[in-house]
C-alpha positions, 0 to 999 in steps of 0.5 A: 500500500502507498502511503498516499494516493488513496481518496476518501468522500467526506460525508455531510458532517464532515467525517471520513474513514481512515483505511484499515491499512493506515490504522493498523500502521499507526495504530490508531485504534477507536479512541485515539486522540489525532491532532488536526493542522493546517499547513498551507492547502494541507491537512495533517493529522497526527496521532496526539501524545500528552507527552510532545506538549510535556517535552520540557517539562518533564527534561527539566526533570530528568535533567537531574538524572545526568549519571544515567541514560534514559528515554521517554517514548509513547506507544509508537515513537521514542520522544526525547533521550539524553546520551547514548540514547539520543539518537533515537529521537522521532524512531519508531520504538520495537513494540515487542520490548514494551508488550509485556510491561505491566507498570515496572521492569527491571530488565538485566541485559540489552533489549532492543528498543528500535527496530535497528538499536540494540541497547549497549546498556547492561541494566535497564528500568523501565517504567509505564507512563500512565494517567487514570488507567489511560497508557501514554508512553514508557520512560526508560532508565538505563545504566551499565551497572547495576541500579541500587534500591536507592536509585530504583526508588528515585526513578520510580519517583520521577515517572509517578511524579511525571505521570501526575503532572500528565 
């Protein structure tokens, strides 16, 4: 399938329906927040994430965290990173990695968190990001040692802290 090229009638309210194929891609699925804008004669609809409008607030937060690596992504692209993770801005995340997380894992090898980029870290939290029930992304922690009961508290910390201010 192309990713453009398909046409679509709007009907007299104004809707129309996103193909299938288009859905399942980006996983939108009934519910979905999608952000409208125009740029210029186009219409772009982007998937919504709380998280791109909290971007500097929750680095303000994490910039206390300088000794360790860390990532946030929602359910389809990593948002922000600091270090070796950095270069992961706007990928698009492995969703096998995060399918299994309940709240919090504490994962002791290298995971792969894009489809091409293998964490070189030995040691990896990793921490839902939810508000009311409502899933809006992961924020992952990860050091070549092994974290103490002390830092795991403070990381669990900061990603209740973050998801309160959602």
């Amino acid at each position: 399938m192309k990713d453009s090229g398909i046409a679509r009638r709007v009907d007299q309210l104004g809707r129309i329906v996103l193909p299938m194929e288009i859905r399942k891609k980006l996983k939108i699925v009934e519910g979905t927040l999608l952000d409208l804008s125009l740029d210029g004669n186009v219409i772009k609809l982007e998937k919504y994430s709380p998280l791109l409008n909290f971007k500097e607030y929750a680095e303000d937060i994490l910039k206390e965290c300088e000794n360790c690596t860390y990532l946030i992504c929602d359910d389809n692209k990593v948002i922000f990173a600091n270090k070796s993770f950095k270069s992961l801005i706007d990928n698009q995340i492995n969703d096998s990695s995060f399918k299994l997380l309940d709240d919090f894992a504490k994962i002791n090898y290298p995971f792969k968190i894009t489809e091409d980029f293998e964490s070189s870290l030995n040691f990896h939290l990793i921490f839902t990001i939810k508000k009311d029930g409502d899933l809006f992304g992961y924020l992952v922690f990860g050091f070549n040692d092994e974290p103490s009961e002390q830092v795991i508290g403070a990381c669990k910390f900061i990603c209740k802290y973050i998801s309160s201010k959602l």
